[in-house]
Each structure stands twice: as C-alpha cells, then as structure tokens.
N, C-alpha and C positions, 0 to 999 in steps of 0.2 A: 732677955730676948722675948719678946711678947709673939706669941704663936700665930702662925698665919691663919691669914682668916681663908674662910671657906666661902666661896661666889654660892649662891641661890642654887644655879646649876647644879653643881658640884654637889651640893647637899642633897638633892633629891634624887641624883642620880647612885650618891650613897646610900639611901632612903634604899631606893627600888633594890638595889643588891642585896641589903641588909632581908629586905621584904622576902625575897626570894631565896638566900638562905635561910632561913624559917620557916620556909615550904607555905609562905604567903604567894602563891604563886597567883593567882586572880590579880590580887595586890598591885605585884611585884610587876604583872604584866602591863597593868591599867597605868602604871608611873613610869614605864618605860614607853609604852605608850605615846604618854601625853610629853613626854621630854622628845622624841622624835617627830610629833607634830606642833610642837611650840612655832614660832616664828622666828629661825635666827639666820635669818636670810644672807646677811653678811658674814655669819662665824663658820667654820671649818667643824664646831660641835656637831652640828647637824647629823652626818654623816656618821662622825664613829658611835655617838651616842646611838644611832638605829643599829647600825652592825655590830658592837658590843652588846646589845639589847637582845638580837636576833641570835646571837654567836651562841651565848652563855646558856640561853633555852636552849639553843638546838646541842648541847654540848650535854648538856643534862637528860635529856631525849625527853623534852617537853615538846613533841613532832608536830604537835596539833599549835599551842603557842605557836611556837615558829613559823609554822605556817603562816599564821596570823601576821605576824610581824614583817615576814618577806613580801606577802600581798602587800602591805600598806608599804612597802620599799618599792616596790614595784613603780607605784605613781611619782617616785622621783625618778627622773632622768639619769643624776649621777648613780648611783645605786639599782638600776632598773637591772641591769644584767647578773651581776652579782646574784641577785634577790631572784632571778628566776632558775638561777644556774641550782643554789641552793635550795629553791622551791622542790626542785626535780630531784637531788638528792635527800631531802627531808622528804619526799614521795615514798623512794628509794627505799629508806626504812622505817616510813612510818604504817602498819596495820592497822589503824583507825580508821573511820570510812572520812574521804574524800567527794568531795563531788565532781563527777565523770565532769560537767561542764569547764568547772574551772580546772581543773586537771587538764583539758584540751584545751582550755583558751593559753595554760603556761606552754604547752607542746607547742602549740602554734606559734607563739611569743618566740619562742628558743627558733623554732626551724622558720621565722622570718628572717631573725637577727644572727642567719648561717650555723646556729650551734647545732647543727645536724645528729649529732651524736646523744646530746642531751634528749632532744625532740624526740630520736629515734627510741631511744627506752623509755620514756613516757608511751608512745604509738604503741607498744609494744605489747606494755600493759593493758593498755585500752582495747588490743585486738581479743581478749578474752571477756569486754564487758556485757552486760544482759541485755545492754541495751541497743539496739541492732544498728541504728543510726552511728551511736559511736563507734561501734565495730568497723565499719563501711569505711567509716571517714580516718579510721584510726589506720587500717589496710591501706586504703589510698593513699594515706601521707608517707606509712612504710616504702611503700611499692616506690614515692615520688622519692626518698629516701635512696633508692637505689640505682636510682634514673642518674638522680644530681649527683652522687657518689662517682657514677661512670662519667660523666660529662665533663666533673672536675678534671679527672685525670686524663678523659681525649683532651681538653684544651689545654692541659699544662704540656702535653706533647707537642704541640703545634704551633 
C-alpha cells in the first residue's frame, strides 16, 4: 500500500506546526502567515488554516502573535467576528503594551457589530488610559453602553 501523499498545503502547514513546536515561533508565525493569506478563494482551507494558526498561539499564550493573526482575520468577512471577539479576549490576558488606537478601533468594531459586552470591557480598560482623548471617548461609549443596555430592554417590553 504506497503511503498517501501530502498536497503542498498540508506540508507547510505541517512545516509551520513543527516550526512552532521548536519554539521557532518568528518562523512558525511567518508560515502560518503566508498559508492564511495564500489565494484559495474556492477551498474551505482558507478559514481553518487562519483559525488553527490563531487558535494554537493564543493557546500557548503567544498574546502578542495572536494578536497578529486575528488583525489580519479581521480583513476577511467570514472570520471578521470571531477574530475581534478573540482580539478582545487575547486583550483580556495579554500584559504587553497594545496600542490604545487599535485597541479602540477593536471596541468600536465589537459595539457596532452589537457585541456590547465585548466592546464594554475593552471601554472599560481604556477608561484608565494616559491618554485623555481615549479616556473621553472610552467614558462615552461606556455611558452609550448603558443607554443601549436600557433601551434593549424598554423595547423588548413593548
């Protein structure tokens, strides 16, 4: 019985794991990477290969990676929500410095796309930042946080 072969894909997404267990993580990251922005516009790969990529850093607590990886999920549509939901929680427990900007443009991201909850512990954090503009705008979206909280619940009465 002659061994199955291994598609291109396959191999280098074995590559990147193998990379990555070896604490090649630069590596590991740049081949997962380049597998999630390949061109396989017709295959179903697409997707698990970025969320497997994303998963196994964030599982390892590579917070910063991860990071990395759910931004660039972010620009696809199928995976756009996923990838901020988890941005927020890779926020959650990552102590590395972030940048206040992108940090609000994910808050923002969530509490357009009604994850209120998500958006609101992002705000939340932001309300203690140095930076006064953020603090401002990080208040207001809490405050709007609890506007929309009340609103849901008069209209679900009526």
């Amino acid at each position: 019985m002659e061994p199955e072969s291994v598609s291109w894909d396959d191999s280098r997404l074995t590559t990147a794991i193998k990379e990555y267990s070896q604490g090649e993580y630069n590596l590991a990251f740049k081949t997962f990477k380049s597998l999630a922005s390949e061109d396989y516009v017709n295959s179903d790969n697409k997707s698990e290969i970025k969320i497997y990529a994303s998963q196994i850093i964030y599982t390892k607590k590579k917070y910063e990676d991860a990071w990395n990886i759910y931004r660039e999920l972010t620009k696809d549509d199928e995976t756009k929500l996923k990838a901020l939901i988890n941005m927020a929680n890779c926020y959650q427990n990552y102590n590395g410095p972030v940048q206040n900007e992108d940090l609000f443009k994910v808050a923002l991201e969530l509490y357009n796309i009604k994850k209120y909850n998500e958006a609101f512990n992002i705000f939340s954090k932001l309300t203690s930042s140095k930076n006064n503009e953020f603090k401002f705008l990080a208040t207001c979206f809490k405050a709007s946080y609890h506007i929309s909280g009340y609103n849901n619940i008069i209209s679900t009465l009526n």
